[in-house]
C-alpha positions in Angstrom: 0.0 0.0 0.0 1.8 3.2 -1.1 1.0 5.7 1.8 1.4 9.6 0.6 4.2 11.5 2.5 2.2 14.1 4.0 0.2 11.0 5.7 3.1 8.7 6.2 5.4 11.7 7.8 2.7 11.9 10.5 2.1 8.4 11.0 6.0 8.4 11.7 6.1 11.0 14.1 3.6 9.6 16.0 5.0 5.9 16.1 8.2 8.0 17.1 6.4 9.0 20.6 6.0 5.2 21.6 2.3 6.0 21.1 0.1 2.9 20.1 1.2 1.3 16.5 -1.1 0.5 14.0 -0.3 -2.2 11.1 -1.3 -1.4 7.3 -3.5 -3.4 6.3 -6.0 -3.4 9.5 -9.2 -2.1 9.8 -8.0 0.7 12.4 -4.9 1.4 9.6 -7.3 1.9 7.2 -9.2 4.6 9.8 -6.0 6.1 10.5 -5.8 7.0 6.8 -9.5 8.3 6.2 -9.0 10.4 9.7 -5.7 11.7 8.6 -7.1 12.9 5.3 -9.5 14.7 7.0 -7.5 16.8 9.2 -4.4 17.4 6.5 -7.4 18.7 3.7 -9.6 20.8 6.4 -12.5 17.8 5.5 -15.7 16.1 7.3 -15.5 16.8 11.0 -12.1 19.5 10.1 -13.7 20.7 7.5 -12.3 24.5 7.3 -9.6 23.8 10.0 -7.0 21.9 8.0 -4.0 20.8 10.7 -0.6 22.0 9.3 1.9 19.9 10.2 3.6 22.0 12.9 0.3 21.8 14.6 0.1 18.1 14.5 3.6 17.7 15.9 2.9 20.3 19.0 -0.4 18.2 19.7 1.3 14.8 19.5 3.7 15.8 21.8 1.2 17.1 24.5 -0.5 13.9 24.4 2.8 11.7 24.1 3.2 13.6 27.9 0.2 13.0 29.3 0.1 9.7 28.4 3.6 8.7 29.9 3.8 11.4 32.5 1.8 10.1 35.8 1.5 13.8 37.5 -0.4 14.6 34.5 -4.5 13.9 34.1 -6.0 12.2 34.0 -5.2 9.8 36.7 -6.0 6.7 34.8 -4.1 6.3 31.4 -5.9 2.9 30.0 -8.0 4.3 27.7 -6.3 7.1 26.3 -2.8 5.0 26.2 -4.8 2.5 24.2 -6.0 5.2 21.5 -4.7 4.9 18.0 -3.6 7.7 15.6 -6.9 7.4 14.3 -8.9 8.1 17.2 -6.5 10.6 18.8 -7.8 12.6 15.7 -11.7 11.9 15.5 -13.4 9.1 17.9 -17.7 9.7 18.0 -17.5 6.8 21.2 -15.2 9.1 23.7 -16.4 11.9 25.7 -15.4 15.3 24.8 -12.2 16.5 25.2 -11.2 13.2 23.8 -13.3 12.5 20.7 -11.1 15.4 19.2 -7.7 15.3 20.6 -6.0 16.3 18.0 -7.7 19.7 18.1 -7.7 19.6 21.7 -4.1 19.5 22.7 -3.1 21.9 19.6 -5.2 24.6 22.2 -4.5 22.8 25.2 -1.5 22.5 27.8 -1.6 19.2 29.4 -3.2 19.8 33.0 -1.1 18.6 36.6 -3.3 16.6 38.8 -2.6 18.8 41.5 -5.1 21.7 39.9 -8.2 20.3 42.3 -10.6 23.4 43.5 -10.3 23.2 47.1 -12.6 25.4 48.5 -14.6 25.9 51.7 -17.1 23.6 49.8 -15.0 21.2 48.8 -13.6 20.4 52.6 -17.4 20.2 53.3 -18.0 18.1 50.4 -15.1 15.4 51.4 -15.9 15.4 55.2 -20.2 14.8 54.3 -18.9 12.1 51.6 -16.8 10.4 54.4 -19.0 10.2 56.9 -22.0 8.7 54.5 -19.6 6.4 53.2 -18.1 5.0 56.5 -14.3 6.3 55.4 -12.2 6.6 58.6 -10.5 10.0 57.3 -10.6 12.2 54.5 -7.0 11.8 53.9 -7.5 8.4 53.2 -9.3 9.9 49.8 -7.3 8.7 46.7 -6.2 11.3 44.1 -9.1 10.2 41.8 -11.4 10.5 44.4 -10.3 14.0 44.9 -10.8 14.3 41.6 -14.7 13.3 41.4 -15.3 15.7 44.6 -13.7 18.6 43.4 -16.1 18.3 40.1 -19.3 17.7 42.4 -18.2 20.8 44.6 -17.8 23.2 41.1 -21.0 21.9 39.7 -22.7 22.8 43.6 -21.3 26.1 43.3 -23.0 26.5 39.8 -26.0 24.8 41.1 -25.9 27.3 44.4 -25.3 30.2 42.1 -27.7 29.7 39.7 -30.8 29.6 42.2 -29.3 32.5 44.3 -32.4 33.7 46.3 -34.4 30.6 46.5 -32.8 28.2 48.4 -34.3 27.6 51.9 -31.7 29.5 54.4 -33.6 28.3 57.7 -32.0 24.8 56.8 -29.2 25.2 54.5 -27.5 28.0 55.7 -23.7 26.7 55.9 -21.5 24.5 53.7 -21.8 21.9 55.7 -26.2 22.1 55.6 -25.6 21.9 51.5 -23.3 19.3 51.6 -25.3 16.9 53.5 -28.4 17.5 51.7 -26.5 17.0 48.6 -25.1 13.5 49.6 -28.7 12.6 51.0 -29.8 13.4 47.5 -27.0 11.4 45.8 -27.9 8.0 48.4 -31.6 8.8 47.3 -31.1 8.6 43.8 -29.0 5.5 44.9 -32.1 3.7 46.6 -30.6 3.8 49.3 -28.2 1.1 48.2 -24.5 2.3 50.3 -22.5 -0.2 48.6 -22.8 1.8 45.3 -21.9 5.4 47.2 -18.6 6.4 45.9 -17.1 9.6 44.4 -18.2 8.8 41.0 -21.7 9.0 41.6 -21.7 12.3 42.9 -20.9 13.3 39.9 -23.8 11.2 37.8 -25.5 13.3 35.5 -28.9 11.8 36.5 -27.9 13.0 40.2 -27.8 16.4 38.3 -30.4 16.3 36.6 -32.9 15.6 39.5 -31.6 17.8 42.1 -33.6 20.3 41.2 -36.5 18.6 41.9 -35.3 17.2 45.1 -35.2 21.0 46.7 -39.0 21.2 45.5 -40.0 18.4 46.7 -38.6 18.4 50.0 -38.9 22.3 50.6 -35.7 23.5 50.2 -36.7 26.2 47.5 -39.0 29.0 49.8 -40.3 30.2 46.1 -41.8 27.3 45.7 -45.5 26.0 46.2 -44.4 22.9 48.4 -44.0 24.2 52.0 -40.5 24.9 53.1 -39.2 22.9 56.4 -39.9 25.9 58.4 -43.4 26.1 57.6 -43.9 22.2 58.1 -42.5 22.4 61.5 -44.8 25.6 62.2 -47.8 23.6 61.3 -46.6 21.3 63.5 -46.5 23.1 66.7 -49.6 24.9 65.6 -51.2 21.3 65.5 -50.0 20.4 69.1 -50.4 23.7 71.0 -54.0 23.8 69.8 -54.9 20.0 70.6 -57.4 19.6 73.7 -56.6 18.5 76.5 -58.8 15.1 77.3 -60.4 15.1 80.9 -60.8 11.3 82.7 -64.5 10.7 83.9 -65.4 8.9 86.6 -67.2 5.6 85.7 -70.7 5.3 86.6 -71.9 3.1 89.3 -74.7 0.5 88.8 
């Protein structure tokens, strides 16, 4: 199979980075080709951003260090040290950024591990996680798990943020009020089941996608209809200061 230079010189300088090899004559060979005709001629998915060959070499060599450095992310390597030249330039099965490396990494530094958002939240966020999860201490967390709580506690900023104003302060009126009411959320969503609480289901889209309604429905949004857990506790009282007090009678005789 006679390969064209401008296709073979990248194929060479990524078989150069120790970067998964690809045989001609294979079914992923033959992807590597189509993919790399694509981003060379600014086709398909590149079409109007053809990749100049300085551009591919700067990409390859940001991925060529993430893959091989271990204080890089992500923490685990399998899949990514698996990927062929063909995928590293278009693959519709990974999750963004890596169904367009290529592109990515051309715009991209490679990112230390050590760039976790530790916050106020965040401590909050590990300590509620631990003590749902039966951990004995939250530096026992791994780095990955780190990783999966520091996303959870920048998508409950953003969830905080974005309903500003509604959310029920009479409960929730410290970190560590949110953070618990978000981990009773995630076990919820769960059914309950502990043995499938870890870090990465905090950070479930469906967990998401239904917290929302879990502040309606248990009152934690005062705009709401549903009665917040003030007002459900004033009913309450109302309820038992008002009930009458029952007076004993005497039985009758005969």
């Amino acid at each position: 199979m006679q390969i064209p230079s401008k296709y073979k010189s990248r194929i060479d300088y990524w078989n150069s980075k120790g970067l998964r090899n690809s045989q001609p004559g294979t079914k992923t060979f033959s992807t590597i080709i189509e993919n790399l005709k694509d981003c060379t001629n600014g086709s398909r998915i590149y079409l109007g951003k053809p990749i100049s060959m300085n551009q591919f070499r700067l990409s390859v060599d940001r991925f060529a260090e993430t893959v091989f450095n271990p204080k890089l992310r992500p923490i685990n390597k399998k899949k990514i040290r698996n990927m062929s030249l063909g995928d590293f330039i278009y693959s519709p099965w990974s999750p963004s950024p890596y169904n367009q490396t290529l592109l990515y990494f051309i715009e991209n530094h490679p990112e230390p591990i050590v760039t976790l958002h530790k916050t106020a939240l965040y401590d909050h966020l590990c300590q509620s996680f631990v003590e749902k999860n039966g951990s004995e201490d939250v530096d026992q967390l791994t780095i990955d798990q780190m990783e999966n709580i520091s996303l959870a506690s920048r998508k409950l900023t953003a969830f905080v943020t974005e309903h500003t104003g509604k959310i029920d302060k009479t409960f929730i009126n410290t970190h560590k009020q949110l953070t618990d009411t978000f981990v009773r959320h995630v076990v919820d969503q769960l059914k309950g089941n502990l043995t499938k609480f870890n870090t990465r289901a905090l950070t479930y889209n469906s967990v998401w996608e239904m917290l929302p309604n879990f502040f309606k429905q248990h009152g934690y949004f005062a705009a709401t209809n549903q009665p917040s857990m003030k007002d459900i506790e004033e009913r309450m009282n109302e309820r038992t200061r008002k009930r009458p007090t029952l007076k004993r009678r005497r039985p009758r005789m005969g």
